[in-house]
N, C-alpha and C positions, 0 to 999 in steps of 0.2 A: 230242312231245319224247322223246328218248332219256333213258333213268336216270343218264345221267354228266353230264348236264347239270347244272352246279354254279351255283347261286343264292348274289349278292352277299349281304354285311350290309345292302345300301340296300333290297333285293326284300325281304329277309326280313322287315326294318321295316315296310315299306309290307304286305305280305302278313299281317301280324300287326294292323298298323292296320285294314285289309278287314273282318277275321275277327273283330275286336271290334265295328264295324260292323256286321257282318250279324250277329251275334250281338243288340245289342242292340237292332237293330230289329224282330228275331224276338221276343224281349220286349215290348217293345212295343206289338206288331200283336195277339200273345196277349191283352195286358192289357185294349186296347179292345174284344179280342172278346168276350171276359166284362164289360164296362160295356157296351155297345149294347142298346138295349132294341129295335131296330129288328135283326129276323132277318136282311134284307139287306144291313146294315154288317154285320151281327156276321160273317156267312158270309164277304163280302170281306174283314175285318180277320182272320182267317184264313185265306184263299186268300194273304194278302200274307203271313203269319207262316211258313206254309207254303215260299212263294218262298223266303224270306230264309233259313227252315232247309235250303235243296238246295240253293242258292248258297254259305252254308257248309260245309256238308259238298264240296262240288264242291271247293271250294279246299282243305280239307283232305287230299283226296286224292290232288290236285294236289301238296301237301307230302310227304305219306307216300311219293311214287314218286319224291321226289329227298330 
């Protein structure tokens, strides 16, 4: 998308809803990583926390360029 592409108030709503989403499920995913006693949830509930931190950041980016 070109930078003069202008984003509604209805994108920007939903875009901010995403972004608390992937926000707190990166939370989240952290939290069970530190309770698992079991090293291979623990490592996936961080590969998923992981996810959800570059999917954020991805859409932030996404904002910053319009």
């Amino acid at each position: 998308m070109s930078n003069n592409c202008s984003l509604s108030t209805k994108d920007l709503s939903m875009l901010e809803d995403v972004l608390g989403q992937e926000a707190h499920a990166c939370k989240v995913c952290e939290f069970y990583a530190r309770q698992f006693n079991d090293q291979q949830l623990s490592n996936f509930a961080s590969q998923l926390a992981l996810h959800h931190q570059q999917r954020y950041s991805g859409l932030m980016a996404f904002l910053n360029q319009h």
